[in-house]
MARBA-3410 file (N, C-alpha, C, O; in Angstrom, 1 decimal):
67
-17.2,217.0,330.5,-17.2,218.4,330.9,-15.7,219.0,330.8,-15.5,220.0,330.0 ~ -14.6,218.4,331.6,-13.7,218.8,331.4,-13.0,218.7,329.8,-12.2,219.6,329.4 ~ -13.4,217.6,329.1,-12.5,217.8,327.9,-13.4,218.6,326.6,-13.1,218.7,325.4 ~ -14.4,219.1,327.3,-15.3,220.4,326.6,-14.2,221.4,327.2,-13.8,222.3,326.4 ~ -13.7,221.3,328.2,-13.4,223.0,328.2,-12.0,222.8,327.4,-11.7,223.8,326.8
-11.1,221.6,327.3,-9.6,221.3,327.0,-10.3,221.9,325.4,-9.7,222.9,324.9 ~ -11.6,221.3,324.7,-11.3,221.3,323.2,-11.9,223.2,323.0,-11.1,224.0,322.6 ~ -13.2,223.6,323.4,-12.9,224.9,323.7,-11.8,226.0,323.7,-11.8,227.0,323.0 ~ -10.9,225.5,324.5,-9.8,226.4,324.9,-8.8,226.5,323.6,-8.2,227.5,323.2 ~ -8.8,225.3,323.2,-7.8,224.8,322.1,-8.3,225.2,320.5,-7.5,225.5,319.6
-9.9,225.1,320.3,-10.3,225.9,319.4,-10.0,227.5,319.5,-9.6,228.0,318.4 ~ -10.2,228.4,320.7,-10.0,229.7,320.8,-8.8,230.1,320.6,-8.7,231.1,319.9 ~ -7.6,229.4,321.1,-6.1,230.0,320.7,-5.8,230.0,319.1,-5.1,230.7,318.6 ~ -7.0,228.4,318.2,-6.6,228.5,317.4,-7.0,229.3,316.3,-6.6,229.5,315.2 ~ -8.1,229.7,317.0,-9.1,231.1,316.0,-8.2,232.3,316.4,-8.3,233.2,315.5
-7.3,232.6,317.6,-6.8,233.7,317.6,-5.8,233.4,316.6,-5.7,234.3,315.7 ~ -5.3,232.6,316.5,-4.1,232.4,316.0,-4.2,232.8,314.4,-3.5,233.7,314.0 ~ -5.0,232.2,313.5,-6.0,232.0,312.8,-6.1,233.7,311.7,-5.9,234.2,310.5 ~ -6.7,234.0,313.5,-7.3,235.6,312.9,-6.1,236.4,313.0,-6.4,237.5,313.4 ~ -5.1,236.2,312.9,-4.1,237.5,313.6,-2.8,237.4,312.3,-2.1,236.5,311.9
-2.9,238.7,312.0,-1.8,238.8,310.6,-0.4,238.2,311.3,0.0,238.1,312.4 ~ 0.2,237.8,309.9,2.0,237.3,310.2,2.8,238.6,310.9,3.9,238.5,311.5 ~ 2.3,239.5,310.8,3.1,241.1,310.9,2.6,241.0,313.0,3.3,241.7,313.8 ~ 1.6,240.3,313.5,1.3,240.5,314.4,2.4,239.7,315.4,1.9,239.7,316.5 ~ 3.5,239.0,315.6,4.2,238.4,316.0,4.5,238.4,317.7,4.9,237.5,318.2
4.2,239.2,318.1,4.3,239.4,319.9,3.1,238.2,319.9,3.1,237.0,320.1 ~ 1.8,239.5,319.5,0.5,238.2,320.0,0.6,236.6,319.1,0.2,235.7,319.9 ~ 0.8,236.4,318.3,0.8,235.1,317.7,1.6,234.1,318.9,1.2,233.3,319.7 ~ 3.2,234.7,318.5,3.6,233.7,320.0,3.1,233.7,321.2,3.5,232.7,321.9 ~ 2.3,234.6,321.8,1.6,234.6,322.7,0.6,233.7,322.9,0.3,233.1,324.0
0.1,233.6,321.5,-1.1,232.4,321.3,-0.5,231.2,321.3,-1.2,230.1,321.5 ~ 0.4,231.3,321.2,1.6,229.9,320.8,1.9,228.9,322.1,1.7,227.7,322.2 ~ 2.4,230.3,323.5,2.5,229.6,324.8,1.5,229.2,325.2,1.2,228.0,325.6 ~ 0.7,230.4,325.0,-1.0,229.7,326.0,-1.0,228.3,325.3,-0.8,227.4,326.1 ~ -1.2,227.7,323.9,-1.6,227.1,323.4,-0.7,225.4,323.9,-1.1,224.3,323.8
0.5,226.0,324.2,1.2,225.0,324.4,1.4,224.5,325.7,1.4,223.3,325.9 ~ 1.6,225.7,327.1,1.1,225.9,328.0,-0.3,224.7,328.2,-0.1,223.7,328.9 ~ -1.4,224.9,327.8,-2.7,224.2,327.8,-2.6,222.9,327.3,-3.5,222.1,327.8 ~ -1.6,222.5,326.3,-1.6,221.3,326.0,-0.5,220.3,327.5,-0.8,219.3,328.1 ~ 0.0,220.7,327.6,0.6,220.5,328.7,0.3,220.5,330.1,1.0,219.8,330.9
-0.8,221.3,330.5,-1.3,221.0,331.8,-2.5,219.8,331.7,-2.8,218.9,332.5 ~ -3.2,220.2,329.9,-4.4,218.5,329.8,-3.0,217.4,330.1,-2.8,216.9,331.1 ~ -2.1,217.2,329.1,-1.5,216.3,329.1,-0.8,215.5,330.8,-0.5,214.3,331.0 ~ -0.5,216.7,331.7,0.0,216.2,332.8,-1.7,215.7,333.9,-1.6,214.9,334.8 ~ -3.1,216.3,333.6,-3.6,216.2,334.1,-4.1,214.8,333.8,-4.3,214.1,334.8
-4.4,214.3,332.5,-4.6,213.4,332.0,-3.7,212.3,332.3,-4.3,211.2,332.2 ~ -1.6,212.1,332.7,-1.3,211.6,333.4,-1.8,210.9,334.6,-2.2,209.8,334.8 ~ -1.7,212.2,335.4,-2.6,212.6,337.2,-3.8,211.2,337.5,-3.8,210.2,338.2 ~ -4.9,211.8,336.6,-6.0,211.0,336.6,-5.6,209.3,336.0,-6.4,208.4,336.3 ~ -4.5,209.1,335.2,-4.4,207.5,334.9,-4.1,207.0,335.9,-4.8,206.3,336.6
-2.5,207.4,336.3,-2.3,206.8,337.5,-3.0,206.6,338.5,-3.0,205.5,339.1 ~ -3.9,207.6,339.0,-5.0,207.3,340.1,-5.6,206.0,339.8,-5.3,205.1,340.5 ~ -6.4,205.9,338.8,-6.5,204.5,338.3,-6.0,203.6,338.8,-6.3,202.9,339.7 ~ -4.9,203.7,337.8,-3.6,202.3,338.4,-3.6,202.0,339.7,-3.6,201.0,340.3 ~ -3.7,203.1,340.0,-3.0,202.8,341.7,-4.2,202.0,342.6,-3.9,201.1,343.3
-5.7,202.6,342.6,-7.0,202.4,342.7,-6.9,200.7,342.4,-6.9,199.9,343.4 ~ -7.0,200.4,341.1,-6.7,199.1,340.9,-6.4,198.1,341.6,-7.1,197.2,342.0 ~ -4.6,198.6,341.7,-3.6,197.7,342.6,-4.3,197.8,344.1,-4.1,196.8,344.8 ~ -5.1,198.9,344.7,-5.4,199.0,345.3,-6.5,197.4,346.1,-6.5,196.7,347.1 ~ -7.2,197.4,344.7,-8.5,196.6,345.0,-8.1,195.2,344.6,-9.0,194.3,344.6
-6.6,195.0,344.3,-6.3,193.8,343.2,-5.3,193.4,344.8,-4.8,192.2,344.8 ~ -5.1,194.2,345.7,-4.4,194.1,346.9,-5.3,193.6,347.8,-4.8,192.8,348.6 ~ -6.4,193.9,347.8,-7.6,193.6,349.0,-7.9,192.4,348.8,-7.8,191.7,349.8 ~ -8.3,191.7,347.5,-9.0,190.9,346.9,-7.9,189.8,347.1,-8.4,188.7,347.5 ~ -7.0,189.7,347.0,-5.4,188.8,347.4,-5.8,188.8,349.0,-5.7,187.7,349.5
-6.0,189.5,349.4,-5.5,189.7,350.9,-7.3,188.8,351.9,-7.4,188.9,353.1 ~ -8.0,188.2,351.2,-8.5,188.0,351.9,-9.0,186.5,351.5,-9.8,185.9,352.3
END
């Protein structure tokens, strides 16, 4: 679900992008931040959620030692 909405989002900036003449320059870089902007919050989210993992792991890899 979530990486429906990441490829979604990432298709739309690049259809704006896409559709919008070279003479259009405000909005193009505009498309540029969002676009980069978005790659950057999946990428930190996608961080977020490994480490939880990891951490989950050591968690159970802690218990499992401990008894």
């Amino acid at each position: 679900m979530i990486q429906g909405f990441f490829k979604e989002q990432e298709e739309k900036y690049h259809q704006a992008w896409a559709r919008s003449s070279s003479d259009e320059k405000e909005e193009r870089e505009e498309v540029y931040r969002l676009s980069r902007t978005l790659k950057s919050f999946k990428d930190s989210l996608e961080s977020y959620i490994q480490e939880g993992k990891i951490s989950q792991q050591a968690l159970k890899d802690i218990n499992r030692d401990s008894f």
